[in-house]
Every structure is written in C-alpha cells, then in structure tokens.
C-alpha positions as CSV (number, residue, x, y, z in Angstrom):
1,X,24.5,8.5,3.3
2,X,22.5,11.6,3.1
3,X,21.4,11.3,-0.1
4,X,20.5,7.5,1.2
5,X,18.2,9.1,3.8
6,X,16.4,11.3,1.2
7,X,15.7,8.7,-0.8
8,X,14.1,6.5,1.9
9,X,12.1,9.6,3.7
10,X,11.2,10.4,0.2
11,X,9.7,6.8,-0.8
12,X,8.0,6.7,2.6
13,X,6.3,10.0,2.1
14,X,5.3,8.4,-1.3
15,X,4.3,5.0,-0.2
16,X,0.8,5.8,0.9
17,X,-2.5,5.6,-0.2
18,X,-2.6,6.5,-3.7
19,X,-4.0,9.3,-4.6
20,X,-6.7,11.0,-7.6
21,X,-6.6,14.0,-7.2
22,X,-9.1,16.2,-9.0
23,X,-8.7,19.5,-10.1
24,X,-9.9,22.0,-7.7
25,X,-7.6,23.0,-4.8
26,X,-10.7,22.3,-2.0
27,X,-10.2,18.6,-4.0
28,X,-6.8,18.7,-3.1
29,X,-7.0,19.0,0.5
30,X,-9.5,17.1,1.1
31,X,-7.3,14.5,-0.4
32,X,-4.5,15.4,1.3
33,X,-6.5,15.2,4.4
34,X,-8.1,11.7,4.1
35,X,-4.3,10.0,2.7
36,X,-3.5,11.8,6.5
37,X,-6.6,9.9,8.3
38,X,-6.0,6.0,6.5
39,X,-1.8,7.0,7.1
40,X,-2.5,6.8,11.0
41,X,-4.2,3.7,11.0
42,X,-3.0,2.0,13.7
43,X,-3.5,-1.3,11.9
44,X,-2.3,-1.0,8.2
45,X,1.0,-2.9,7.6
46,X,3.1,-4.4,5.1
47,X,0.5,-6.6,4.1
48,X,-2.6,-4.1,3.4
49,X,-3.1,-1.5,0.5
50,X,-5.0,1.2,0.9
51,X,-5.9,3.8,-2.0
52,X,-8.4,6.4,-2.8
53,X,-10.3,8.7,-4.8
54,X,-11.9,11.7,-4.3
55,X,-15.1,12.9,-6.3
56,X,-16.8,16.1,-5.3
57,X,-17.1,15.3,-1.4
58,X,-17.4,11.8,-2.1
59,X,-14.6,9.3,-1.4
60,X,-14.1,5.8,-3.0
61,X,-12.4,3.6,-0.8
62,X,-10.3,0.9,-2.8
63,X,-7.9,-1.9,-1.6
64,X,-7.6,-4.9,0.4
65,X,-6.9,-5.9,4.2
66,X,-6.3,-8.9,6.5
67,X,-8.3,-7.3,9.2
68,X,-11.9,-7.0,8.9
69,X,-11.0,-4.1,11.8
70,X,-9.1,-2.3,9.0
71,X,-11.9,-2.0,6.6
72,X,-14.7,-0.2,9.1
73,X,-11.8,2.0,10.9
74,X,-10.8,3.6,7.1
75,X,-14.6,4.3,6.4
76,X,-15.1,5.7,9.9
77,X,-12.1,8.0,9.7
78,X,-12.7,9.5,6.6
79,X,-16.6,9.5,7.0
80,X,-15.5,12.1,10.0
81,X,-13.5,14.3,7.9
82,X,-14.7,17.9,7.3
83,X,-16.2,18.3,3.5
84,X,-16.5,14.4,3.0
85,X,-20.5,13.8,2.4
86,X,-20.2,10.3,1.6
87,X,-18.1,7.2,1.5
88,X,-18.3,4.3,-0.7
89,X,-16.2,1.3,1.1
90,X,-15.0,-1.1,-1.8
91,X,-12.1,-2.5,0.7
92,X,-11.9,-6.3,0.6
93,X,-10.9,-8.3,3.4
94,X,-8.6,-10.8,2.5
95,X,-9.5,-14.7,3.6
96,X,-8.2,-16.2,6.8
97,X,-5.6,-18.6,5.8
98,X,-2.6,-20.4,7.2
99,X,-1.2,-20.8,3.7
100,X,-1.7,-17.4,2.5
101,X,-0.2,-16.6,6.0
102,X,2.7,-18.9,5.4
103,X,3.3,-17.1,1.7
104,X,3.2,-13.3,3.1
105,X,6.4,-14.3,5.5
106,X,8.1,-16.4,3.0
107,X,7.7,-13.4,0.5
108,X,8.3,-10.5,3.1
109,X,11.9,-12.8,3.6
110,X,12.7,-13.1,0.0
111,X,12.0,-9.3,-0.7
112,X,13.1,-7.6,1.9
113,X,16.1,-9.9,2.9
114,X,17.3,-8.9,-0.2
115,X,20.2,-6.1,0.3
116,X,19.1,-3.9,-1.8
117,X,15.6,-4.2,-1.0
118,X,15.7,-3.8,2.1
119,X,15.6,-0.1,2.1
120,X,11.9,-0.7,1.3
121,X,11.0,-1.9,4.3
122,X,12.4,0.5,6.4
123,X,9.8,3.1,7.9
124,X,6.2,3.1,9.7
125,X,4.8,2.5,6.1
126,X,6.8,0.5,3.9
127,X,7.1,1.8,0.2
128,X,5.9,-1.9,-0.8
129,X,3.2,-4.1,0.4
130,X,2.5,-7.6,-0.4
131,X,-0.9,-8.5,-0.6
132,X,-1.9,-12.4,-0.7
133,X,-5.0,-13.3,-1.9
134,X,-5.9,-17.1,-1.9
135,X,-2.2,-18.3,-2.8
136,X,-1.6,-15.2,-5.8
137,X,-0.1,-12.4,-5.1
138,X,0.6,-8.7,-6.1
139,X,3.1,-6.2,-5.2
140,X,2.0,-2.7,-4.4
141,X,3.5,0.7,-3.5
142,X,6.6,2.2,-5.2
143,X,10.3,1.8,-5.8
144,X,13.2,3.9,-7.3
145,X,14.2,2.4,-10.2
146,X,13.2,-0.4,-12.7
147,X,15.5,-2.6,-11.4
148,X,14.3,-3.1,-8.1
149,X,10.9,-3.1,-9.7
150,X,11.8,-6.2,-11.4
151,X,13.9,-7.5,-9.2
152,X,11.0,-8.1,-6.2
153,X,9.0,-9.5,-8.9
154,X,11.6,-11.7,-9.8
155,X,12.3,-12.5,-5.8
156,X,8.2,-12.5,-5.5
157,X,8.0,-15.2,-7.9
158,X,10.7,-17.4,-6.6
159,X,8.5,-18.3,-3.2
160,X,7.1,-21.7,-3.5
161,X,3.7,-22.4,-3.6
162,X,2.4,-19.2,-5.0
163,X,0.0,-19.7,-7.8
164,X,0.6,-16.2,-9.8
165,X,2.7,-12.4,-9.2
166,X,1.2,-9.8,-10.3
167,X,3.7,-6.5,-10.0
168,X,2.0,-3.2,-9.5
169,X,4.8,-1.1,-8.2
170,X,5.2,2.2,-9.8
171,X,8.9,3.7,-10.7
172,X,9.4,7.4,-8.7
173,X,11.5,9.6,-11.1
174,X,13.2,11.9,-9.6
C-alpha cells in the first residue's frame, strides 16, 4: 500500500510540464519556477498538455488546450516571473467540437476505467492526458512501466471513431 502511494505521489510530481532544462543552476530555477506557475493553473486538466523550455531568460511555450482562457493565463504567468525577459506562446487551442468532445470521454472511460490504469488518474494533475485534435488523438505524460504504456495505447485505440493514436508517454525508471 505504501509503496502504492509512492508510486502515485511520485508520478504526479512527474506528470507536469515537461521540462529542458539547461545547464546553469539560475536555468534551473527558473525552470523549476515557471513548471510551478503553469502547475497552478486553475484550468489545465486531463485534457491539456503543457510543456516548456527555457533558453537564457526566454521561455518557449509548447502544447495544446481546449480553452482559449488556458493559453493567455500560461503566457501571463510566466511573463510575471522574476528573470523571464520574454515569452514565445506556441500553445494551440484545440477546435470546438462535439465529436472531439464525445472522443475525450469515451477515451478518458476506456483508460482510466481500466483497473490498472486507473492509478493514473488519480491526483490534481493526472500523469496522462488525452489530447484530441480533430478526431486523432495522442497520449501524453508518463507511466511506470511499458506495459501500461502499451496498454492505454491499445485501450486508446479501441474507441470508435478516432481517426489515428499517437502514444507519447514516457516510461519513469525507477
């Protein structure tokens, strides 16, 4: 049970914004400091991604969102960090649509309703996020093993009416 809880505190720590991290230690924190800032969003969900990288004391803002409201409150928070002197936004907003709505529950039920992939879902930021994108989707975030890797991208691509899968999550060793 303990080690149970480990693992899910552990994957949720992980889960977030990707990271590049450059060498220097200022690099580091500032890093650090803007994963902090798009963490607390109030509106990033299961169905966003969010990553990041940091160059000098500019920040590249990569991913896509289903709230236009998502994109301008990630460039305004890190825009207001100390030691960030510009901000290049390359979020997309995702399309409004009732099918691509229809395909992110249909494929949040087939992952996560999964036993052993429900774990994944557990947490204020899920360790993977679906992201649909005009009927194709792709799976983002991380997992524990290759198995469950494979598995939600076997469980991903088992939804009807989804064009295409593309599986992006990254095994955590350890």
């Amino acid at each position: 049970m303990v080690r149970n809880v480990a693992l899910s505190l552990a994957l949720a720590a992980l889960s977030a914004p990707s990271l590049v991290l450059a060498n220097t230690k200022g690099d580091t924190d500032l890093a650090h400091k803007v994963r902090h800032e798009l963490v607390m969003l109030p509106y990033y969900n299961i169905f966003d991604s969010l990553s990041f990288k940091v160059d000098g004391n500019t920040v590249t803002l990569m991913g896509a969102v289903t709230r236009p409201v998502l994109k301008s409150d990630a460039y305004n928070v890190v825009k207001r960090i100390e030691g960030v002197g510009n901000v290049v936004n390359n979020i997309q907003v995702l399309p409004l649509s009732p099918f691509d709505n229809q395909i992110r529950r249909a494929e949040y039920r087939a992952i996560f309703g999964y036993a052993s992939l429900y774990r994944y879902a557990m947490g204020a930021n899920p360790s993977i996020h679906i992201i649909v994108n005009n009927g194709h989707v792709t799976l983002e975030g991380v997992v524990s093993n290759e198995g469950d890797k494979n598995l939600a991208g076997i469980r991903a691509n088992g939804v009807p009416g989804v064009f295409s899968v593309t599986n992006n999550l990254e095994v955590i060793k350890g």
